[in-house]
Structure formats: C-alpha cells, structure tokens
N, C-alpha and C positions, 0 to 999 in steps of 0.2 A: 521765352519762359517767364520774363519779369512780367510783359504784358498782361500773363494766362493769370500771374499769383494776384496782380492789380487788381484782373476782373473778379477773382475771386474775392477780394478784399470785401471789393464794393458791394459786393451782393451780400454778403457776412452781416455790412451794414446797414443795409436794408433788411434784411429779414432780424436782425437788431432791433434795429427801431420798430419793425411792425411787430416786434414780440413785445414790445413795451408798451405798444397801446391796447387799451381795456379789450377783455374778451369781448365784450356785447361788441365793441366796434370792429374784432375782426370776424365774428358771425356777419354781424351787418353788411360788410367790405362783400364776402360771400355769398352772402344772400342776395346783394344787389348784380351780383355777377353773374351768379345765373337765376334771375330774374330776367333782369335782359338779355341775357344768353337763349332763353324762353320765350320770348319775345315770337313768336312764330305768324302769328293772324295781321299786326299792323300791316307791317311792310307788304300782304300779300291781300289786303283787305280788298282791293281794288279789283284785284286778280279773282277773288271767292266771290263777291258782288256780281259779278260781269260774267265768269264764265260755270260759276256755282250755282247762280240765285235766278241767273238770267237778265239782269238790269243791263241796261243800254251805258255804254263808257259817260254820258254824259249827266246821265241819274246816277249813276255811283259817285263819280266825282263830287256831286250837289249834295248825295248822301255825306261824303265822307267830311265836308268844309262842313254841314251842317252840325255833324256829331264830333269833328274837331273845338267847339266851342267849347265840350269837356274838358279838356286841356286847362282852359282860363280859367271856366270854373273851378277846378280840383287846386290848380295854382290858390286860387284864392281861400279857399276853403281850407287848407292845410294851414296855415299859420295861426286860425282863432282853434281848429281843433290840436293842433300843437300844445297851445296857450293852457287849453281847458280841460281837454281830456290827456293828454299827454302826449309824446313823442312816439313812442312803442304802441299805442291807441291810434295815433296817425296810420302808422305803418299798417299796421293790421289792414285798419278798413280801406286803406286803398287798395293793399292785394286782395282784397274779401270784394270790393269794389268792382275789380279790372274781370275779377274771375267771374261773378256775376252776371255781369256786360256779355262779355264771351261766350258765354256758357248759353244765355239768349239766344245771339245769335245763332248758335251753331243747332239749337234743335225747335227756336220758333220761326213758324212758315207766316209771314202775316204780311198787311200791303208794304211798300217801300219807306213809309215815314215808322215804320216799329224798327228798321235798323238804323235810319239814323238818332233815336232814342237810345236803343240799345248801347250804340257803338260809343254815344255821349257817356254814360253810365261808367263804359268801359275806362274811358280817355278820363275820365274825370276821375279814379283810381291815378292812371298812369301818371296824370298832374299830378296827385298830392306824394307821391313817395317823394319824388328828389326834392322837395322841401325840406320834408319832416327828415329825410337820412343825412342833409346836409343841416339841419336844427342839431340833430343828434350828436354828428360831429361835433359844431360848437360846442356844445356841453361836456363832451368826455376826454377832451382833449385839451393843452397848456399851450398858450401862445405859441411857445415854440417847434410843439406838434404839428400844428392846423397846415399848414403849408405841405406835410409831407403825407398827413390823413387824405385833405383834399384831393392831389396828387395821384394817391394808392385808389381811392372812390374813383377819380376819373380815368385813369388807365383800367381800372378794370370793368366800370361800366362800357368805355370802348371795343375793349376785347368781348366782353358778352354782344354786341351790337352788330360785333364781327360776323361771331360765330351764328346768331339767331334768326340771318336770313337766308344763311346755307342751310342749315338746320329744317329750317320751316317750308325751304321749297323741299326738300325731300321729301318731310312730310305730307306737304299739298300736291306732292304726285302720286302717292298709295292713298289718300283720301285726306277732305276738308276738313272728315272730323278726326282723325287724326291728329290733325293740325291742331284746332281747337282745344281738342283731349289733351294734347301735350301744353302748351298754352299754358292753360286751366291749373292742368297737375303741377305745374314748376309753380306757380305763384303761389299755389295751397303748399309745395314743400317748403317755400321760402316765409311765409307765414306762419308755420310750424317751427322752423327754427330761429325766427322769432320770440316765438312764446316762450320756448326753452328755456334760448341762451340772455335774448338783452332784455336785462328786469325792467320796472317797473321806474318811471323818472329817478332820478334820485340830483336834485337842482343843487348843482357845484355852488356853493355858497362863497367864491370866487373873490374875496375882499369884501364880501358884505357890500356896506356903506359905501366905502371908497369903489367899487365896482359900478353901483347905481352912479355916483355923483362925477365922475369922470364921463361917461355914457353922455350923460345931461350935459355937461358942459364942452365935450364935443358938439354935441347937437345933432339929433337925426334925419335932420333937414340933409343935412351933410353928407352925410350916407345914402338918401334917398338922391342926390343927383349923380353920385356915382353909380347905383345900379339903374337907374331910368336913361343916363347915358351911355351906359352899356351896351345898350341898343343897338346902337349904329356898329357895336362888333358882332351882335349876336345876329343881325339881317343879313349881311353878306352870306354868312352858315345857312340861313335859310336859305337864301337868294339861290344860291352853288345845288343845294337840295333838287330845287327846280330845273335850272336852267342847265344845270352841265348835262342829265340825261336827253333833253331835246336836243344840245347843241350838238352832242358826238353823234346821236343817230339821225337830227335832219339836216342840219347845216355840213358836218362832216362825211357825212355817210356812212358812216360804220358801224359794226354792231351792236346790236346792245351790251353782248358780254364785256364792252371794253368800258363801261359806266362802272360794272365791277371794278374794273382796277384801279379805278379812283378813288374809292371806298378802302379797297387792300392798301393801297398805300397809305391814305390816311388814319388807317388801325395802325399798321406797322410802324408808324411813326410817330402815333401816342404811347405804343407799348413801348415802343424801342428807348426813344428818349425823354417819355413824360417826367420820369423818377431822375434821371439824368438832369434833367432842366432844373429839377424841385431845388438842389444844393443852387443854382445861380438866383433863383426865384426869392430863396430866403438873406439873400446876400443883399437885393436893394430896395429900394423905398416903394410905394403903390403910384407913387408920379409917373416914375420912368419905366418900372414895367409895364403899365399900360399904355403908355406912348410908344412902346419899343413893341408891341403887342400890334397896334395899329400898324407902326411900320412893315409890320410883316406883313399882316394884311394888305398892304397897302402894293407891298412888293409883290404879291403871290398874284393881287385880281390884277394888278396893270400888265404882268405877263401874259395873262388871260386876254386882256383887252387890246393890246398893243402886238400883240405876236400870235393871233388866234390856231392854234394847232390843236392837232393829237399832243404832240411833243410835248408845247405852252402849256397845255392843262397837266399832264401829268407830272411835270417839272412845278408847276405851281402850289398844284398839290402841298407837294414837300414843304413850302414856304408859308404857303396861308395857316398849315395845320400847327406850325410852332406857336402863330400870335394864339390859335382858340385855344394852346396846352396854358398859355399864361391866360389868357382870361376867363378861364375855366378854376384857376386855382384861386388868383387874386381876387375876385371880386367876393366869393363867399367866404374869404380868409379874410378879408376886410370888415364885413358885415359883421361877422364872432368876434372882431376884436376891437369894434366901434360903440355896437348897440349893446345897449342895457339886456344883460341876460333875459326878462321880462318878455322881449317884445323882437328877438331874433328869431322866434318862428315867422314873424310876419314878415319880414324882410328877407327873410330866407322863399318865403313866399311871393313877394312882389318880384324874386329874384327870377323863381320859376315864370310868372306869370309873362314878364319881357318874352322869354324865350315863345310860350304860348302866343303873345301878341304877333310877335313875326314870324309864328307859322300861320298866322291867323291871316294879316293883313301882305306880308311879302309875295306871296308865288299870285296873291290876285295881280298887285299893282304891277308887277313883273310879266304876267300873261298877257294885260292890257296896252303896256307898252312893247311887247315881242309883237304883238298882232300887227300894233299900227307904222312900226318904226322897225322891225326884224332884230337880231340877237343882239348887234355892234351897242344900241345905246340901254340893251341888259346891263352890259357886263362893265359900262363905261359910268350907269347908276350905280350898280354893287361897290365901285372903285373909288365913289363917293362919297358912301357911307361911313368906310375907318378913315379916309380923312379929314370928314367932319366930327370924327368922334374924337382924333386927335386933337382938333383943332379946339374941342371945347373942355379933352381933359387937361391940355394945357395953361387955360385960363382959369381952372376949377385951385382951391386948395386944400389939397390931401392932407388927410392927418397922418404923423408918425404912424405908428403900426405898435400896437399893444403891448409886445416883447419889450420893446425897448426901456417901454414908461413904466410899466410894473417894478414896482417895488423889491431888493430884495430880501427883504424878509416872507413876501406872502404865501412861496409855495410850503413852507413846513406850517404857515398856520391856512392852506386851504385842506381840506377833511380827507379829500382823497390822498392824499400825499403821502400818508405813512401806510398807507398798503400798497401806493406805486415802488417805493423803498424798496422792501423784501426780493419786488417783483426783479428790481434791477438785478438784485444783488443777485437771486439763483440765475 
C-alpha cells in the first residue's frame, strides 16, 4: 500500500509540473505526439515504392538515400526560418511541408526521379519540426523547466513512433492511400492546433543584457563542439537502425517479427523510465551525464559485440536505450541554456542536422563494411563510436548549466513570471 500511495505521489508530480508549463507547450507536447503517432508512409515507404509503384528493392533504396537529403536540408533551413519568420511559422511549414510531399506521392504517377523529389519535400518538413519544437521549448520554459519539457517532448515523441508503425501497416493493408490520407490528415490536424493554441513568438526578454552577455562570454564555439560531438552517440542509433534488422533475420535466422521487439522494448523503456531518469538528470552537471551516457552505450553495443545473440541484443536493448534518454535531454537542455536567445534556433538546428548527417552517411559506411568484412566488425565499429565520443567529452570543458548561474532576482523581473504566479497558485 505504501508503494501504490509513492506511485501515486509521483505521477501527482508530474502531471504538476506539466500543468505548470505554458499551454502553447503542452498543445505542442500533443501535437508532436500524434504527429509522429501519424507517422504512417516513412517506415513503410520502401514497402509502397516496391510493391505499390512497382520499383525494383534497389531503385527504391537509391530513391529513398536520394530524398533522405531532405532531412539535412530541413535541419538546416529551420533555424534561419526560426530566426526570421518565427517559431510557430517554423512549425506550420514543415507539417504544410511533409503533407505536401505525401500527398505527391500518393496520387502523382510520373518516372522514378518525381519520388525521389517528392519524398525530399516530404523529409525536408520532417527535418524542420524537431528543431523549431525543441527552439520553442527554449523559449517558454525557465532553466529549471528545460530538463523536465525536454524529457515530456522525448518520451512522447517515442510513444507516437511506437504506435505509427503498427498503425500505418494496418493502414497499408486495406490500401496505400489510406496510408497516405491518414498520414496527410494528422499533420493538417496537428497544424490546426497549432494555429489555435501556440501564438504568435512572444521572445522571453530573459535578463535582457545580462542574458546576451553571459551567451558571449561563454562562447558558442563551446556549444558547437558539444553538439558536433554528439555524433559519435547519435551513429550507433543510426548504426542499430541498420544493422540489428539484417543481423536477427540473416546472420540469426529468425523472423522478422522479432526486430519488432527491439523497437517495444526500446519504447517501453523511454516511456517507462524517461520522466523517472529526468529527477537524476537534473541533479548533476552536463560532464558526467554525458560520459555516464557513453557508458551505457558503450555497455549496451559491447553486449551486442562480445555475446552475439537473440538474448545479447534484446538485453542490450535495455542498456544502450538509457544512454539515447540522457542524450536526448542534455544536449538541447544545454544548447537553451548556453546560447544567446538570438541564435538557438540555429543550434537547435545544427542539432537536428547531426542526427540527419548519420542517417545520411551511417547505414552507407556500415553496408560497405558488412559486404566486405560480414556483421562482427559492424557492431565492433558502432562500439567505437561512444567510446570515442567519451573519450573527447572528457577532454572538452562543459560549462555549469544556466540554473545555477542565474541570478536570484531575475525570475519576478522576467515578463512572463507574473502570470506563471496565478497559474501555480489555482
């Protein structure tokens, strides 16, 4: 019974806190949730190319590397339209974007280079949201928020991720445009409630002066080697993307459906303990959670590598997917509370773009070495990468983290503060 009141506690807590942060940000939280809960056409794009359109498995694949370039693009392009046109102007045109793309596809019949334009269109949408929704967070949230906004954004972009490949095969089995049509419709719903609910910027005047001048004298060099060495945690994510489905159904022999349950566990295990982790997350510094980030990594692929099973992968599972909950949170909880309000659309963008880069360049260099060398020195490169990533976040020099150095005078003189007041109190 003391247990059942504990859990109850905690959840009290949590739905606390998410009642304290701005409506636009928990429209937003929702709207990005089933957005990717809608998600229905990527994951099964391969599957519509090949056995929808008629393309050969090896034109669809060239299709789809081709119009994954969208990705980079949209990464890049979200942070000057962040800048210029707004936050909420971001959002918009990327789901105006993505639906666009789709909507091509799904009813023009033309030669094999009109989908991969098309699918670019698409993906260049998909790029620019999680920029501009992780911009947006910085902005409506107080240092001491960011860790727990972050947190609520990635467990439930996971949970939609979950749910919108189950989803969309049902779909693509009573038909592709189906598929498509739902696709389409969730983005234009999530777009609409948008427009609603999250206004128009409204730029947290966050210390003014002392806000710009702390930025500057951090220096964004500083910030930019933290997120470009991010990298070497975000490739293995890719790498696993690739590699685990070839290794269970050629190297292990078994079925496809058990790639599924690589995927459930690692939902189950963002849902389960993402919010769980957030209270250790805000407890220490961005040094050691991302070296303790690596480690996990580091544990989860040498299982993989050192113990090759069924068992090894779905046991590893459990372990790699703790390090992506911390480097999922800290690094754009870092970004918000380094860079100069100004210029964290971009960084938020170069944030996305890494991700883009090794989807871009990981499953090539990883196909070329499985051809010529077979699975062993995949999984024993992946194993490599968070230990190089440790090895140079350890020599790097993190700054404190924003909570701490802020002032306490400045939340009663930043603007939003006295209508967050009321909010606490009802």
């Amino acid at each position: 019974m003391t247990g059942f009141r504990r859990g109850e506690g905690g959840r009290a807590r949590w739905l606390t806190r998410f009642a304290e942060l701005p409506l636009a940000l928990r429209v937003l939280f929702l709207a990005s949730f089933v957005n990717r809960a809608g998600m229905f056409v990527f994951p099964l794009l391969a599957v519509y190319l090949v056995r929808g359109e008629g393309l050969s498995p090896g034109e669809a694949g060239l299709l789809i590397s081709i119009g994954s370039t969208g990705l980079l693009v949209g990464s890049l392009l979200s942070g000057p339209l962040c800048d210029l046109r707004g936050r909420r102007t971001a959002l918009l045109t990327a789901l105006l974007l993505n639906a666009a793309g789709y909507l091509g596809l799904a009813v023009l019949d033309g030669p094999p280079w009109t989908y991969a334009g098309l699918l670019f269109i698409a993906l260049v949408g998909m790029g620019m949201f999680s920029p501009a929704s992780n911009t947006l967070v910085a902005d409506l949230t107080t240092p001491e928020q960011r860790p727990f906004a972050y947190t609520v954004s990635y467990v439930g972009n996971n949970l939609g991720m979950g749910v919108g490949p189950l989803l969309g095969g049902v779909a693509a089995a009573y038909s592709y445009h189906v598929m498509f049509a739902g696709n389409i419709l969730v983005g234009l719903a999530c777009a609409a409630m948008i427009v609603i609910w999250v206004p128009h910027d409204r730029r947290t005047r966050t210390g003014g002066p002392r806000a710009k001048d702390r930025a500057t004298s951090l220096g964004h060099g500083h910030v930019l080697l933290i997120v470009l060495v991010s990298f070497f945690y975000v490739a293995p994510l890719i790498g696993l993307e690739y590699a685990l489905p070839l290794a269970v159904t050629t190297v292990l022999d078994e079925s496809a459906g058990l790639v599924g349950a690589v995927y459930t566990i690692n939902s189950v295990v963002v849902v389960s303990l993402g919010l769980l982790m957030e209270k250790r997350i805000s407890a220490y510094g961005t040094k050691p959670l991302l070296l303790v980030a690596g480690l996990l990594w580091s544990l989860g692929l040498a299982v993989i590598a050192f113990a090759f099973s069924l068992p090894a992968i779905l046991l590893s599972t459990v372990v790699w997917t703790l390090g992506e909950i911390i480097v999922s949170v800290v690094v754009p909880t870092y970004i918000a509370d380094h860079v100069n309000e100004r210029r964290v659309g971009s960084f938020m963008a170069l944030n996305g773009f890494v991700l883009g880069l090794a989807r871009l360049v990981v499953p090539v260099g990883l196909g070329v070495l499985w051809t010529a060398h077979g699975h062993g020195p995949v999984f024993l490169t992946l194993l490599a990468a968070p230990l190089l990533g440790m090895a140079v976040f350890a020599l790097l020099r993190v700054r404190p983290s924003a909570a701490p150095a802020a002032p306490v005078p400045e939340p009663p003189a930043a603007p939003a503060e006295p209508h967050g007041a009321p909010r606490a109190a009802n």
